[in-house]
N, CA, C and O atoms as a Maestro MAE file, in Angstrom:
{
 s_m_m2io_version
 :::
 2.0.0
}

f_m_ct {
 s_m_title
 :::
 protein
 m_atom[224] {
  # First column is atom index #
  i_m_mmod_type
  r_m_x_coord
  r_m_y_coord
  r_m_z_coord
  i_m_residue_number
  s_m_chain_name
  s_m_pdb_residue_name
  s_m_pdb_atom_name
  i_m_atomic_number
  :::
  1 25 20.343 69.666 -57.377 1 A "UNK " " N  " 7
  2 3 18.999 69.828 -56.883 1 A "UNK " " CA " 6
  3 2 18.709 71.330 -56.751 1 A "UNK " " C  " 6
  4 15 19.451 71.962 -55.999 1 A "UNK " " O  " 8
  5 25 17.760 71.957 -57.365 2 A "UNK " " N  " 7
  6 3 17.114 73.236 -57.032 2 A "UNK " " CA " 6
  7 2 16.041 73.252 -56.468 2 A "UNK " " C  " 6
  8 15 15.091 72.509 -56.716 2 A "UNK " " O  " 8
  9 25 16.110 74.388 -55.381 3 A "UNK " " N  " 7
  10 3 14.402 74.656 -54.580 3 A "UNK " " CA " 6
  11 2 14.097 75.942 -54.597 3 A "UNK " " C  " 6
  12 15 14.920 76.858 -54.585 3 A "UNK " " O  " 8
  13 25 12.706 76.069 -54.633 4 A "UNK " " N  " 7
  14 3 11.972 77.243 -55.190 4 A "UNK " " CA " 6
  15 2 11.426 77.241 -53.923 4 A "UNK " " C  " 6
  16 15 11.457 76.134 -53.385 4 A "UNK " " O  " 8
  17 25 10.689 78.583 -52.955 5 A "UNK " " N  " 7
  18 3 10.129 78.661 -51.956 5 A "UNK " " CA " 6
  19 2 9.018 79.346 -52.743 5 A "UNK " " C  " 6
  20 15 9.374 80.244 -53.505 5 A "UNK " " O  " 8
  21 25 7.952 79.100 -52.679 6 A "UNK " " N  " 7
  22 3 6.899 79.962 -53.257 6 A "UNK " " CA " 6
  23 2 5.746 80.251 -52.641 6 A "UNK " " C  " 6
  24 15 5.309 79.306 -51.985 6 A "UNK " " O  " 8
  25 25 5.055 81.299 -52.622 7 A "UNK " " N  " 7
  26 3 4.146 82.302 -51.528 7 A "UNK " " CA " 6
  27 2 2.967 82.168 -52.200 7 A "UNK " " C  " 6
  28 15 2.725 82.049 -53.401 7 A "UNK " " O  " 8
  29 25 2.032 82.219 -50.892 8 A "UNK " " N  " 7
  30 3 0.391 81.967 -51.326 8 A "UNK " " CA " 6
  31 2 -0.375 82.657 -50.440 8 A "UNK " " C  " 6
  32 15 0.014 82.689 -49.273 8 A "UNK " " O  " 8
  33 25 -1.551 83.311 -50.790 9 A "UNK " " N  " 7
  34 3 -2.216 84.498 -50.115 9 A "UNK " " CA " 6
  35 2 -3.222 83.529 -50.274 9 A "UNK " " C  " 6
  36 15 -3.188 82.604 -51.086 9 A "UNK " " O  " 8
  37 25 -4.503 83.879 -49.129 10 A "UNK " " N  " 7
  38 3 -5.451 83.655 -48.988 10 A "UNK " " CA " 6
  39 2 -6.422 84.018 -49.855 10 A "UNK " " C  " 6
  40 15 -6.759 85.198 -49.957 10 A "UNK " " O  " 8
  41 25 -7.207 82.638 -50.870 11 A "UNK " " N  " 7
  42 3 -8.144 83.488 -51.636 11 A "UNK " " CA " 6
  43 2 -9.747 82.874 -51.544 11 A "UNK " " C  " 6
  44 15 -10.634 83.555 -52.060 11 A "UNK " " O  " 8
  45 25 -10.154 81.382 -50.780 12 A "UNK " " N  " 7
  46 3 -11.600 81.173 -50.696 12 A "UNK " " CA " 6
  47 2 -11.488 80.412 -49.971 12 A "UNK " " C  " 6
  48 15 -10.451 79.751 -49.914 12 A "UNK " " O  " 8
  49 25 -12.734 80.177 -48.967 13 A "UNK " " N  " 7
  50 3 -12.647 79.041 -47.681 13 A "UNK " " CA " 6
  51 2 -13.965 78.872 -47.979 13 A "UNK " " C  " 6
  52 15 -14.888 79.678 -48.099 13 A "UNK " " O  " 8
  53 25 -13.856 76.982 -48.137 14 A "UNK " " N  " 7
  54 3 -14.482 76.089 -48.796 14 A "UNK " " CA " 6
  55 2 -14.943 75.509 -47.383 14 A "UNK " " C  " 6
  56 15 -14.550 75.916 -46.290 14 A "UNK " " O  " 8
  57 25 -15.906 74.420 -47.630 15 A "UNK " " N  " 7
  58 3 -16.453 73.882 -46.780 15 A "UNK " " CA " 6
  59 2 -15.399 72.993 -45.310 15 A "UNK " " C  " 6
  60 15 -15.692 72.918 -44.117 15 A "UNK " " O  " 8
  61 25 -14.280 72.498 -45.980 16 A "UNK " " N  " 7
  62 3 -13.484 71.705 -45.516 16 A "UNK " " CA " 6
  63 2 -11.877 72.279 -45.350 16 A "UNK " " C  " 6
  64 15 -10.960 72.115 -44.545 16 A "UNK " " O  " 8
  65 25 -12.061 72.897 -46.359 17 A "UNK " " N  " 7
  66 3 -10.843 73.195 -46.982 17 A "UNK " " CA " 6
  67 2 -10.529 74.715 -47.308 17 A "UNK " " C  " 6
  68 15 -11.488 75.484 -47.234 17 A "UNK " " O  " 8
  69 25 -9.109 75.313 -47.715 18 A "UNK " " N  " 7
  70 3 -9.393 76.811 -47.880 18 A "UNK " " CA " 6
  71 2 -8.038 76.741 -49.025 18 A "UNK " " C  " 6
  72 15 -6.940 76.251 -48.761 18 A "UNK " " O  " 8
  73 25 -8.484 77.436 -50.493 19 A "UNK " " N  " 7
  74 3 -7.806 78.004 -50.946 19 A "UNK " " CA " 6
  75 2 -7.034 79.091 -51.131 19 A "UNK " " C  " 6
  76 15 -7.395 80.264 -51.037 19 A "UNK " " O  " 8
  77 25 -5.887 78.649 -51.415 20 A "UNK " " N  " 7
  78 3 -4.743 79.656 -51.439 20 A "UNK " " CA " 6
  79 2 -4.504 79.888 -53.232 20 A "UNK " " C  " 6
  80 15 -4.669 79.068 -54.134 20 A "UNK " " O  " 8
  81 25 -4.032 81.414 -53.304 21 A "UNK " " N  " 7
  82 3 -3.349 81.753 -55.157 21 A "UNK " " CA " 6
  83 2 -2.233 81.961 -54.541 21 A "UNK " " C  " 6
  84 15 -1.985 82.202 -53.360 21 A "UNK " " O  " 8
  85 25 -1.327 81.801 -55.819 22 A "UNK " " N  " 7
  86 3 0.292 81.515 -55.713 22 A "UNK " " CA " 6
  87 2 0.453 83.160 -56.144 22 A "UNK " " C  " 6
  88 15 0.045 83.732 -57.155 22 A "UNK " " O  " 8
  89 25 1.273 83.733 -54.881 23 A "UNK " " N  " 7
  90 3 1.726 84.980 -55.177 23 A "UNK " " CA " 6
  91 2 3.190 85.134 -56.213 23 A "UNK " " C  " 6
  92 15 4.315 84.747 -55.899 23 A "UNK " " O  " 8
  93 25 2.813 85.775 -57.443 24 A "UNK " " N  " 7
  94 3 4.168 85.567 -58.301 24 A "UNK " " CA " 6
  95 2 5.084 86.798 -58.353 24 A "UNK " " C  " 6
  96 15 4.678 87.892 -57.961 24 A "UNK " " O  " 8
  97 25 6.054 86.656 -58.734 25 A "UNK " " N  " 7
  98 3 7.564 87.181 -58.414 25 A "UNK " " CA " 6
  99 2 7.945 88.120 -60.184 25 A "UNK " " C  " 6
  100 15 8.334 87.507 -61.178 25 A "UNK " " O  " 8
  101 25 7.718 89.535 -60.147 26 A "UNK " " N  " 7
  102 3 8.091 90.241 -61.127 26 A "UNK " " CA " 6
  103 2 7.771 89.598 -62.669 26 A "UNK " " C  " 6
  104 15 8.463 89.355 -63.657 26 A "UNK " " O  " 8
  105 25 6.486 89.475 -62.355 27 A "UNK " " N  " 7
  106 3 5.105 89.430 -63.832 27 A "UNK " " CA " 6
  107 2 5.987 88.140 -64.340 27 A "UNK " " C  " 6
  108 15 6.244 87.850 -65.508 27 A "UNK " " O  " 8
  109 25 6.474 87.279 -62.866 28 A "UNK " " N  " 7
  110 3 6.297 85.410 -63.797 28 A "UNK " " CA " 6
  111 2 5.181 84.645 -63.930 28 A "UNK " " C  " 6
  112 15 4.199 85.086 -63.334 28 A "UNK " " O  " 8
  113 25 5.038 83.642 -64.527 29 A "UNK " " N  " 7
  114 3 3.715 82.890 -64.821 29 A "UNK " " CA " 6
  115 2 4.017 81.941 -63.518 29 A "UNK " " C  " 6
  116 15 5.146 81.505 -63.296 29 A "UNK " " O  " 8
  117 25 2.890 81.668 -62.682 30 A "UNK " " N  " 7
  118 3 2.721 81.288 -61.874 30 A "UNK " " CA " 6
  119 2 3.230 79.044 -62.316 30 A "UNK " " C  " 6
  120 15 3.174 78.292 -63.289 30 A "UNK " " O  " 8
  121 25 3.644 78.970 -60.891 31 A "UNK " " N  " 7
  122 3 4.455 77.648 -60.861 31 A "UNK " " CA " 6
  123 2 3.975 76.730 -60.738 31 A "UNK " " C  " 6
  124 15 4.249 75.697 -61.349 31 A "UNK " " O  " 8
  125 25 2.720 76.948 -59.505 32 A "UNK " " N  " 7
  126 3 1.412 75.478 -59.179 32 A "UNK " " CA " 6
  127 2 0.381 76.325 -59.573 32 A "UNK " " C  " 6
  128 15 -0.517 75.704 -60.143 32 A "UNK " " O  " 8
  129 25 0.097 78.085 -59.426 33 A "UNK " " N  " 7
  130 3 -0.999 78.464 -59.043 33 A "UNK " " CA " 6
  131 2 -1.599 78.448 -57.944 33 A "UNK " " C  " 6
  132 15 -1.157 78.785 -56.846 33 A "UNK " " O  " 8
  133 25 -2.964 77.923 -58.301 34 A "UNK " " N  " 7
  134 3 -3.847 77.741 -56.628 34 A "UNK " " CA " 6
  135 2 -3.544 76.309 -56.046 34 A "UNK " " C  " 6
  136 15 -2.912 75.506 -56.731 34 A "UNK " " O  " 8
  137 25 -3.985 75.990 -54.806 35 A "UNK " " N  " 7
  138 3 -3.669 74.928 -53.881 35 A "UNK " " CA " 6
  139 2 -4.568 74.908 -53.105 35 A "UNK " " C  " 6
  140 15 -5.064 75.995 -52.811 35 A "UNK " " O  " 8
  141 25 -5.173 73.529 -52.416 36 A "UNK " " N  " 7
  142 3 -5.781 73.644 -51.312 36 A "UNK " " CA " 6
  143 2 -5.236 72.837 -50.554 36 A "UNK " " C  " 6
  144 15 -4.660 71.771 -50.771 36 A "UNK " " O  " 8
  145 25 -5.590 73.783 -49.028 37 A "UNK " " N  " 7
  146 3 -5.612 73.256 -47.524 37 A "UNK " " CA " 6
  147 2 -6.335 72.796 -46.957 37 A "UNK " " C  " 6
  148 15 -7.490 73.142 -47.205 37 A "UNK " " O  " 8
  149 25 -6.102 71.660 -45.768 38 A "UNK " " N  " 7
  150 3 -7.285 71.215 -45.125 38 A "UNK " " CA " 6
  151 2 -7.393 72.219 -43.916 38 A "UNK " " C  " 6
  152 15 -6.412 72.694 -43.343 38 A "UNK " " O  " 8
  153 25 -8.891 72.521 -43.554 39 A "UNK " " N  " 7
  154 3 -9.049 73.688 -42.413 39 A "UNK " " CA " 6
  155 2 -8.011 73.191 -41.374 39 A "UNK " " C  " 6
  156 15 -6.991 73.741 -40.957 39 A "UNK " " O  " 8
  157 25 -8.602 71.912 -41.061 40 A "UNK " " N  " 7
  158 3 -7.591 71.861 -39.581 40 A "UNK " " CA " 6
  159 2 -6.411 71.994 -39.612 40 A "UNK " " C  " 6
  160 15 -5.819 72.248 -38.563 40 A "UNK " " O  " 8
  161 25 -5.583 71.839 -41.055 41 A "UNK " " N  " 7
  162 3 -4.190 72.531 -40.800 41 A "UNK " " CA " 6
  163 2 -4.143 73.770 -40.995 41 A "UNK " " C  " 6
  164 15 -3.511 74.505 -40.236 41 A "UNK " " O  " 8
  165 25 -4.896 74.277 -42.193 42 A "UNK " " N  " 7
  166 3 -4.594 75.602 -42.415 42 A "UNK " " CA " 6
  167 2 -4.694 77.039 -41.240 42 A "UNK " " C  " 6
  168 15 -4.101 78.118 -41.252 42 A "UNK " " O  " 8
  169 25 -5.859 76.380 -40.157 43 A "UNK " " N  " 7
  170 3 -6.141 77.469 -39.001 43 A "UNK " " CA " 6
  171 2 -6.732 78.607 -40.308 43 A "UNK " " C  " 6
  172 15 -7.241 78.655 -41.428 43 A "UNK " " O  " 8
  173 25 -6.196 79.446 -39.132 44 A "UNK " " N  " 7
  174 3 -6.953 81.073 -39.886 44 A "UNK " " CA " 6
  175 2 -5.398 81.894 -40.616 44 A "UNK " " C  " 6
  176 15 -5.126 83.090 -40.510 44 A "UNK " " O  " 8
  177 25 -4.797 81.126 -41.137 45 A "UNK " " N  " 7
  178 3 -3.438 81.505 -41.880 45 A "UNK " " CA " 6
  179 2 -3.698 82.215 -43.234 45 A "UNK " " C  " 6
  180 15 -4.188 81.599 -44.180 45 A "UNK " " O  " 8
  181 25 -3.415 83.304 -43.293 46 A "UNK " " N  " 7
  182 3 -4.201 84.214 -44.743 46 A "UNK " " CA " 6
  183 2 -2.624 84.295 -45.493 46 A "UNK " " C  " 6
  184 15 -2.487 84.949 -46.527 46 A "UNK " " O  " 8
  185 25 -1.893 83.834 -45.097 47 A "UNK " " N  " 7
  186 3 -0.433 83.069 -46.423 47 A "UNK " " CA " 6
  187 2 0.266 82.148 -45.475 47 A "UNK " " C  " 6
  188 15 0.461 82.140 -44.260 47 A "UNK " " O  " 8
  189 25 0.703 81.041 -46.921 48 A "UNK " " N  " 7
  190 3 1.777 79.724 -46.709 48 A "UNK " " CA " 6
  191 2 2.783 80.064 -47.878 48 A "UNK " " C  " 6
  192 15 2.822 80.873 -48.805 48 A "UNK " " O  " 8
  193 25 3.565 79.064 -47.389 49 A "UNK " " N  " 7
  194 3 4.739 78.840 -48.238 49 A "UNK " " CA " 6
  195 2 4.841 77.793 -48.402 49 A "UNK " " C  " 6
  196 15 4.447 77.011 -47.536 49 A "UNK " " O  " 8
  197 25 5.473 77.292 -49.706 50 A "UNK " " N  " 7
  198 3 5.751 75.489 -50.015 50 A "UNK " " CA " 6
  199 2 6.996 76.025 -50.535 50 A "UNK " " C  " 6
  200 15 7.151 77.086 -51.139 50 A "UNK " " O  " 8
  201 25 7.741 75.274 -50.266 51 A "UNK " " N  " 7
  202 3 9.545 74.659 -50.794 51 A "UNK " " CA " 6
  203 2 9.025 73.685 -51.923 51 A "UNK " " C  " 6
  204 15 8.175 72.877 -51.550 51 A "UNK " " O  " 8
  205 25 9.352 73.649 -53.048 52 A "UNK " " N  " 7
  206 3 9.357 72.583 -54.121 52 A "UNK " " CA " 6
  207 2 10.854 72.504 -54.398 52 A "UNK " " C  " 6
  208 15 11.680 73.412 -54.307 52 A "UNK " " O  " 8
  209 25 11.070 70.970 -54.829 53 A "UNK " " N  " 7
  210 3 12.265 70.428 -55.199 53 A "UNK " " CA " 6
  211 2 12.796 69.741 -56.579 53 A "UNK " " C  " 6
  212 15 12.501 68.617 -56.985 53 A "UNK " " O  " 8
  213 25 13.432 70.449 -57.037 54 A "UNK " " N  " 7
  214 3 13.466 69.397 -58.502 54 A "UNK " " CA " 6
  215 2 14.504 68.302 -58.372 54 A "UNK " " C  " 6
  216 15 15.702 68.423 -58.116 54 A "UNK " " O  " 8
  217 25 13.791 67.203 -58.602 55 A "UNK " " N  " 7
  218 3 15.180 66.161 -57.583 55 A "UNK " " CA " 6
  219 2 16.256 65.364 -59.125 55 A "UNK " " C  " 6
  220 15 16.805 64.265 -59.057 55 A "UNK " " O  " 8
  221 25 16.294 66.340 -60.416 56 A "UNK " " N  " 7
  222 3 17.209 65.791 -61.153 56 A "UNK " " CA " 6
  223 2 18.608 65.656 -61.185 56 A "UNK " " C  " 6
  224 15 19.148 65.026 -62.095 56 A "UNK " " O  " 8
  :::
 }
 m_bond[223] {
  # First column is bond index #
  i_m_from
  i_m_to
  i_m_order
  :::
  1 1 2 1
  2 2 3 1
  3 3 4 2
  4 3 5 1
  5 5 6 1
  6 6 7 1
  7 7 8 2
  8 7 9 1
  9 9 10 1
  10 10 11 1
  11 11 12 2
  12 11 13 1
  13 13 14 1
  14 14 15 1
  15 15 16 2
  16 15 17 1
  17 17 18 1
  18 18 19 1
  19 19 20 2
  20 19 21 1
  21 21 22 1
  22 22 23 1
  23 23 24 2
  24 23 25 1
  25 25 26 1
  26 26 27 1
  27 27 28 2
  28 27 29 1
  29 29 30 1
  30 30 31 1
  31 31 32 2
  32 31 33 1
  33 33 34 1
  34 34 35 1
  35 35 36 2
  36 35 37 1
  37 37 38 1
  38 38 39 1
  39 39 40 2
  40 39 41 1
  41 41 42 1
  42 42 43 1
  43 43 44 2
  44 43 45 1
  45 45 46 1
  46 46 47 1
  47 47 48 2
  48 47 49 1
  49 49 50 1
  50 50 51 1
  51 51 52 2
  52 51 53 1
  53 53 54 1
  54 54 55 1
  55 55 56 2
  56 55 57 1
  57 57 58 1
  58 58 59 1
  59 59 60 2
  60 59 61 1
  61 61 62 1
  62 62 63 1
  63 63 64 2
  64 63 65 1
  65 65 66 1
  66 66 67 1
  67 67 68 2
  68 67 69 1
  69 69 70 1
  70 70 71 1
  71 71 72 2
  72 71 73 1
  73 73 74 1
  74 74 75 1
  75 75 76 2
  76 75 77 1
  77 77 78 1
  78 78 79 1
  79 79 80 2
  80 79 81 1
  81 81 82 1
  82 82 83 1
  83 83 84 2
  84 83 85 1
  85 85 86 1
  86 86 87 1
  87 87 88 2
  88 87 89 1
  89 89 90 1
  90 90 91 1
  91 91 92 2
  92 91 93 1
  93 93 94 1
  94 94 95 1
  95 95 96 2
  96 95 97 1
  97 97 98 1
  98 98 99 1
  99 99 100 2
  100 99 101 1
  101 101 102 1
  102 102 103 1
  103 103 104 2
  104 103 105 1
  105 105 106 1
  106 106 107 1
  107 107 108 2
  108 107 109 1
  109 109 110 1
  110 110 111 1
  111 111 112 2
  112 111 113 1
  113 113 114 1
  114 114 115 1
  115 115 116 2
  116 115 117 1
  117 117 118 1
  118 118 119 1
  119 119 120 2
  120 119 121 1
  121 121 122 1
  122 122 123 1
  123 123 124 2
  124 123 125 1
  125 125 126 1
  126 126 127 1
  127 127 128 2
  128 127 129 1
  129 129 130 1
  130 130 131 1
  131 131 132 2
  132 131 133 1
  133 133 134 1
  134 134 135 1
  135 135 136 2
  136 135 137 1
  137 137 138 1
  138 138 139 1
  139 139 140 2
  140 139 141 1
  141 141 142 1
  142 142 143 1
  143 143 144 2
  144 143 145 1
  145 145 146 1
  146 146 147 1
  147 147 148 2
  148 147 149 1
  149 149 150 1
  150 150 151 1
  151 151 152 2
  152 151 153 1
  153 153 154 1
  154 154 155 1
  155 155 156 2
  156 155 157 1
  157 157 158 1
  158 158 159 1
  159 159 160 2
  160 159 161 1
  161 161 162 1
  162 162 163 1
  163 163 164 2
  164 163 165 1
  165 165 166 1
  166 166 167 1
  167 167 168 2
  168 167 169 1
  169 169 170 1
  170 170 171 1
  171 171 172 2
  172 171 173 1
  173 173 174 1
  174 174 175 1
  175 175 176 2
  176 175 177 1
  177 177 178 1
  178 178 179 1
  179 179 180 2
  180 179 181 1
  181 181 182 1
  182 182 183 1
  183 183 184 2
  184 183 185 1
  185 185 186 1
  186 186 187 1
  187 187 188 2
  188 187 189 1
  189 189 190 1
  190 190 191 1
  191 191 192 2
  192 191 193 1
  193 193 194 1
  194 194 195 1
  195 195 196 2
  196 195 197 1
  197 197 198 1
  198 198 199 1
  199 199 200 2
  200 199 201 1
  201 201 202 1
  202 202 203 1
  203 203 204 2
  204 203 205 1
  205 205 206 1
  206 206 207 1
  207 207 208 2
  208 207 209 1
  209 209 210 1
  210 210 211 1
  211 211 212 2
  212 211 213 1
  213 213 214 1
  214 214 215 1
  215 215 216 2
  216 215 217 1
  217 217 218 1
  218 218 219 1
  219 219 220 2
  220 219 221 1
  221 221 222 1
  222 222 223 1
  223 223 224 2
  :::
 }
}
């Protein structure tokens, strides 16, 4: 099993929701890209992190 931790900066806050861009790591092509949050979890958080898992 491998896990990737990958970083996201604050980039538009939507009606409901607030997008994040995937901050990338020495000019790699980005892994998800953008993502969205729902406000009430996201708060006023201007970066997240997600753990992804490759479960082969």
């Amino acid at each position: 099993m491998s896990e990737k931790k990958i970083k996201f900066e604050f980039e538009k806050e939507n009606k409901n929701s607030i997008r994040y861009k995937e901050v990338t790591e020495n000019e790699m092509p980005p892994i998800i890209g953008s993502i969205y949050v729902q406000k009430w979890y996201a708060n006023n958080s201007k970066n997240i992190e997600i753990t992804i898992s490759k479960k082969d």
